[in-house]
N, C-alpha and C positions, 0 to 999 in steps of 0.2 A: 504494500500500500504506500502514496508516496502523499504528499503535502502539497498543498500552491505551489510552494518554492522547491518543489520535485527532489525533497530530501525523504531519504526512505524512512519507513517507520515500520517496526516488526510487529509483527500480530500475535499475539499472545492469547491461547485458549484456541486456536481454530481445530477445523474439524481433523480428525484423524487420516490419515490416506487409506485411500479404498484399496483395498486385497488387489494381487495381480490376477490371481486365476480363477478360473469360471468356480468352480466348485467351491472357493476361499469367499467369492461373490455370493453363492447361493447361500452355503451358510449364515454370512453375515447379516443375508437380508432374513435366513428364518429366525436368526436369532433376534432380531428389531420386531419382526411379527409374533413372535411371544411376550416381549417385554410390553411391545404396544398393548396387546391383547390383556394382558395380568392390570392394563390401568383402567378395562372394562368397569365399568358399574351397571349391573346386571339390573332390573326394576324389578319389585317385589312383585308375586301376583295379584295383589290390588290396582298397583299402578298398571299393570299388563293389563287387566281384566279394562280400569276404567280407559286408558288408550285404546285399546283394542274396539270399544264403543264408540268412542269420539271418532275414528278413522270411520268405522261402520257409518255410523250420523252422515260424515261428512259427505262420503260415497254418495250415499243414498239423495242423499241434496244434490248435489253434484246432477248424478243421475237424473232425477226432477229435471232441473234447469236446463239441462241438455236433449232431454224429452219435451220438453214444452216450446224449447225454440226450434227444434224442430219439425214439430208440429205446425207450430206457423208458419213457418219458410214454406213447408211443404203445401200448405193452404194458400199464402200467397202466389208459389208459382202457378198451382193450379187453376189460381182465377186469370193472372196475366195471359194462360198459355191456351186456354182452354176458351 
């Protein structure tokens, strides 16, 4: 890294260098996929239970609104075309 006045400055803390070989790679990324994994927080089955409704809910709305428009579009062309 260098400054305005293009004097260098050492970096302190950076990241580690990546493995040379394919297999030194794979490891390293399954080992960040369990570490990431272990910082999971899992929802209790209540929160599962009431998310799981809320999504449902939402669908279902969803659904509605996209069913009634439609409906209309399809009513409209059929008077313009007909």
């Amino acid at each position: 890294m260098t400054t305005q006045a293009g004097d260098e400055v050492a970096v302190t803390g950076g990241a580690t260098p990546a493995p040379r070989g394919p297999a030194r790679r794979l490891a390293l990324f399954y080992r960040q996929v369990v570490a990431e994994l272990r910082k999971v927080v899992y929802p209790s089955r209540d929160e599962l239970i009431r998310y799981t409704g809320v999504v449902l809910a939402f669908v279902v709305v969803v659904i509605a609104y996209v069913s009634l428009v439609d409906y209309g579009l399809r009513a409209l062309v059929l008077r313009v075309f007909t």
